[in-house]
C-alpha positions in Angstrom: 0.0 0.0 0.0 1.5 3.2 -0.8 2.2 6.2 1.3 -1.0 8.5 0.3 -3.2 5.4 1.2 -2.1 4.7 4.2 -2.1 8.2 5.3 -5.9 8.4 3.8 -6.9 5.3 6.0 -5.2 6.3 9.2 -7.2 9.8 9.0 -10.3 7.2 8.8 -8.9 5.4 12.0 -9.6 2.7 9.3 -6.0 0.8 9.6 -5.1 -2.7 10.5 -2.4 -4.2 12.3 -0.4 -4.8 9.4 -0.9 -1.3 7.9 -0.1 0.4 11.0 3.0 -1.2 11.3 3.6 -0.3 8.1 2.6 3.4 8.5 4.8 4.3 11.6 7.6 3.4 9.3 7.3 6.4 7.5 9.8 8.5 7.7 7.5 11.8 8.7 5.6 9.4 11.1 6.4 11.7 14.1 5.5 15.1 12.1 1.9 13.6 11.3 1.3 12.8 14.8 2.1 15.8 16.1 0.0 17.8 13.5 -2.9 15.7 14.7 -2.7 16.2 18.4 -2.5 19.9 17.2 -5.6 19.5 15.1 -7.3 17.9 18.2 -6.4 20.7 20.6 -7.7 23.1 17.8 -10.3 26.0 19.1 -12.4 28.1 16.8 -11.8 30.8 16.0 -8.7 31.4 17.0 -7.8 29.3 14.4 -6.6 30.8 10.8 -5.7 28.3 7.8 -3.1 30.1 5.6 -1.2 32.0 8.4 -1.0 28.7 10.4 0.0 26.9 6.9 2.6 29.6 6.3 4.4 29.3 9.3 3.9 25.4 9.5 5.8 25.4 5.3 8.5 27.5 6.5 9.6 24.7 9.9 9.0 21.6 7.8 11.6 20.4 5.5 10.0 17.8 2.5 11.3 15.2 2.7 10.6 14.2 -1.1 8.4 15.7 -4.0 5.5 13.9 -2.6 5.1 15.3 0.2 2.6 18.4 -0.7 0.1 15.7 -1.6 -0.5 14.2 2.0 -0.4 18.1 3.4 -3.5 19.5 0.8 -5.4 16.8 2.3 -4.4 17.7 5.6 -4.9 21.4 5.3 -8.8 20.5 3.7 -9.5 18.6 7.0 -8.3 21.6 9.1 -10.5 24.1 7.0 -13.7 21.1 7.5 -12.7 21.4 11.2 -12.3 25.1 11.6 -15.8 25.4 9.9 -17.2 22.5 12.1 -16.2 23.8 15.6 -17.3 27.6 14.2 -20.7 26.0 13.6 -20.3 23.9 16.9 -19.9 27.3 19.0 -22.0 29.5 17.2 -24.6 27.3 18.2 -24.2 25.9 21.6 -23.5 29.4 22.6 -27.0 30.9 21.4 -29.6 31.9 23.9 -33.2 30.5 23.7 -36.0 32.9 23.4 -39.4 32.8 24.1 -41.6 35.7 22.6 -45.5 36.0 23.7 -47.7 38.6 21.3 -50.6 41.2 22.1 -53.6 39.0 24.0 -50.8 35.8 24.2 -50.1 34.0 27.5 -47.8 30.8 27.1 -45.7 28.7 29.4 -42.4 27.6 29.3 -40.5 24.5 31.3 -37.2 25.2 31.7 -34.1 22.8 32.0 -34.1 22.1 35.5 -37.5 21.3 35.9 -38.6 25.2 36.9 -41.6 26.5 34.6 -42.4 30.4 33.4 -45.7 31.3 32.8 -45.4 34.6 30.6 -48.0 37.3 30.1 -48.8 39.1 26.8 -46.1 41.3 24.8 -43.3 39.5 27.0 -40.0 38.3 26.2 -37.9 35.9 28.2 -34.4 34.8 27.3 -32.0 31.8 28.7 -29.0 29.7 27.9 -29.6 26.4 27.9 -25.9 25.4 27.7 -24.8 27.0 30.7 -28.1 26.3 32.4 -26.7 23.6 35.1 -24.2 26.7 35.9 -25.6 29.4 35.7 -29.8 29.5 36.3 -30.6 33.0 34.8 -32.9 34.5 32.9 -33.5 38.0 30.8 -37.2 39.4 30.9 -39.1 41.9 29.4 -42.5 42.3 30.1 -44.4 40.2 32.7 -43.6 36.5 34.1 -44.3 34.3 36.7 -41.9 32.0 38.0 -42.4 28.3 39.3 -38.4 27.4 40.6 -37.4 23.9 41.2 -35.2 24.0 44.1 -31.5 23.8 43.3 -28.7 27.1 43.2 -29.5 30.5 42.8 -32.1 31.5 40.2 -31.8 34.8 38.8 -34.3 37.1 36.6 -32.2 40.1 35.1 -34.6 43.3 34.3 -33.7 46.6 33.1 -34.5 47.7 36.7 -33.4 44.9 38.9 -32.3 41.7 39.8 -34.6 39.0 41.2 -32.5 36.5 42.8 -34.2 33.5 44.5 -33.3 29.7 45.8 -36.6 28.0 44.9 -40.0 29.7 45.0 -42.5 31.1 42.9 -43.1 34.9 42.4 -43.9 37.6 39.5 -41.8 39.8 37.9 -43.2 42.7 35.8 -40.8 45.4 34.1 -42.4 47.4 31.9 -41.4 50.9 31.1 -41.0 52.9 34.2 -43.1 50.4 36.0 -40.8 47.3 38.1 -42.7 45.3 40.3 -42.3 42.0 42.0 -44.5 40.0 44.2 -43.2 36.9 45.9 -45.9 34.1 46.5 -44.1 30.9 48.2 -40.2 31.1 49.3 -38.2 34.1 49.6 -37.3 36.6 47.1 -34.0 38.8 47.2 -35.4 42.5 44.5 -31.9 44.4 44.1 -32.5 48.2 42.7 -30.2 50.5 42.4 -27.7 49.1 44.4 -30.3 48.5 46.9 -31.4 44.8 48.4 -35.2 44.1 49.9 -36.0 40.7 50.8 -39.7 39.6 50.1 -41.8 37.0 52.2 -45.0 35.5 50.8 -47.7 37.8 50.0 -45.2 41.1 49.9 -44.3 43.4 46.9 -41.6 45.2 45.4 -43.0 48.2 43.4 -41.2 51.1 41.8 -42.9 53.3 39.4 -41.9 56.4 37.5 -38.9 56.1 40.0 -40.7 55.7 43.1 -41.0 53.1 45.5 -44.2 52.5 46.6 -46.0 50.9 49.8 -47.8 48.0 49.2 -50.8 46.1 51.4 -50.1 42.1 52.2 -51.7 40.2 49.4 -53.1 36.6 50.6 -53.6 35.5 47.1 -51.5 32.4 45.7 -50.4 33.8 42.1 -50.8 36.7 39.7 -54.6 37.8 38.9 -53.2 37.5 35.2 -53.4 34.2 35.3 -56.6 34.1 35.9 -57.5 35.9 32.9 -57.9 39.4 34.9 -55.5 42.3 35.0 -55.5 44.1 38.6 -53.8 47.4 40.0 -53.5 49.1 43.2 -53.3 52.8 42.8 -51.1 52.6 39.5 -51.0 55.8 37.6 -53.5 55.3 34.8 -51.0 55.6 31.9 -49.6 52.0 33.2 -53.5 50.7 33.0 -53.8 52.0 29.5 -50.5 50.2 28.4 -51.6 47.0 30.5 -54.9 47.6 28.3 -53.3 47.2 25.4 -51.3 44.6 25.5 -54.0 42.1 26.5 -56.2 43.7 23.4 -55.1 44.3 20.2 -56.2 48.1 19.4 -54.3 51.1 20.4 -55.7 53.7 23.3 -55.3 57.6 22.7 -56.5 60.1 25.6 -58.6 63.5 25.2 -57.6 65.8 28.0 -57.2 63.0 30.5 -55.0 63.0 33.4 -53.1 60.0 32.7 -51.1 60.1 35.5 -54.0 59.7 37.9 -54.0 56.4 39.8 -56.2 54.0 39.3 -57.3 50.7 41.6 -59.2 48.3 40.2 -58.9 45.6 37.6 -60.4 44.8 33.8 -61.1 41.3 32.4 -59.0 40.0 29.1 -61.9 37.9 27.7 -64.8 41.0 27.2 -63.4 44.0 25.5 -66.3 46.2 26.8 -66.8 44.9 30.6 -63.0 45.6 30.5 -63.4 49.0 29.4 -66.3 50.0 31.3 -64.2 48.4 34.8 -61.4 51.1 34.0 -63.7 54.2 32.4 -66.8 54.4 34.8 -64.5 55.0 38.2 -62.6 57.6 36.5 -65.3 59.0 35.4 -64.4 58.6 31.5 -65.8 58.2 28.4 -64.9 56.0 25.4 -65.7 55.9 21.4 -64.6 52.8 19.6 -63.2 53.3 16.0 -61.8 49.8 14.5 -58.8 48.8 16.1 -58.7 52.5 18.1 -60.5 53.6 21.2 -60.2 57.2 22.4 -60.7 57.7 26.0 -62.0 61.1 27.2 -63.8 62.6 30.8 -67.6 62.7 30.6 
């Protein structure tokens, strides 16, 4: 068998005794060897084919005219590994994300058991590589969290950090409007440099900047859930916003004082019980145009 061959069928881990013998008698038995456990060690992308092929010419010597003929079939397997490891870690190194749209609720069970049930017009983002690591999660919107016990579980916001053992809780960050209620378990809300730890039935509210006093709730998860939207004097802006996302149609005021605060709650299954619940205490009005409501004081 000649040279070329046996260099083919070693690459293939496809030799016998016999031609293994025969193929550590060649004389650049040791060079090969060493360029593989180089191509093993190989990382992408660190990894670039004709600057690592110039200086790998200029050190060896040929030994004969053949020798350019095993190395091209060499240098195509590093370029099939360089693109396989880019793919490899372009991949593994994504995060997952979960995307719910106007009037969507869905539910997602994440690696460890722990499930996430998000609200409308929420995103939630993970990576599920890392995930025996490192439990954390991005959100956007509004989610409520069912944690398998294990090491700390953290929920990244644009306003804080929710950091919790095993528990279940919501998290809502919307805007100016960060909130967190912890139902079962304890919850650890960092703001601006600032911890609060939350027992059952407390909440974590910051609006517009403000933190704001809440009553003990006694309820075991989020009125959301439930297919009901609920606020405790929450400037009416918040409501409107709230509105929206759980019906698809857009909400314009008419000299309205959207910053007055607003308790009560509106139902996502009856567009007009849900607009009468927020109008008639204020005192407003509304007119309905298509996928447009205009909301002005009687």
């Amino acid at each position: 068998m000649n040279r070329e061959e046996l260099i083919k069928k070693w690459l293939d881990n496809n030799l016998s005794t016999r031609e293994l013998n025969a193929f550590k008698q060649l004389k650049d038995y040791k060079n090969l060897i060493q360029m593989n456990t180089a191509l093993k060690d190989f990382k992408s992308p660190q990894f670039f084919i004709e600057n690592n092929y110039k200086t790998l010419k200029s050190k060896l010597k040929p030994n004969d005219s053949k020798t350019n003929q095993w190395f091209k079939p060499l240098l195509r397997l590093a370029a099939i590994l360089a693109l396989g490891f880019s793919i490899y870690y372009y991949t593994t190194t994504l995060d997952a994300k979960f995307n719910t749209n106007i009037a969507q609720q869905t539910t997602i069970k994440l690696p460890d058991t722990s499930t996430v049930n998000l609200n409308a017009n929420t995103t939630l983002t993970f990576n599920e590589k890392h995930w025996s690591k490192n439990r954390e999660v991005r959100l956007y919107g509004e989610a409520f969290f069912k944690v398998a016990k294990g090491q700390k579980f953290d929920v990244i916001t644009d306003e804080g950090l929710v950091s919790v053992l095993g528990t279940q809780f919501n998290v809502k960050q919307r805007q100016s409007h960060f909130e967190v209620t912890c139902y079962e378990g304890l919850v650890a809300v960092t703001h601006n440099n600032k911890t609060v730890k939350l027992k059952p039935g407390f909440t974590f509210q910051i609006i517009d900047g403000k933190l704001l006093a809440n009553e003990k709730e006694n309820t075991a998860q989020p009125s959301w859930l439930r297919g009901e939207s609920s606020f405790k004097s929450v400037p009416l802006k918040y409501v409107i916003s709230e509105f929206e996302n759980q019906y698809n149609l857009k909400i314009t005021t008419d000299n309205v004082d959207t910053s007055r605060l607003f308790t009560g709650s509106f139902t996502h299954k009856n567009l007009e019980l849900a607009l009468q619940s927020v109008t008639k205490p204020l005192n407003l009005s509304y007119n309905k145009s298509g996928k447009s409501i205009l909301l002005k004081r009687e």
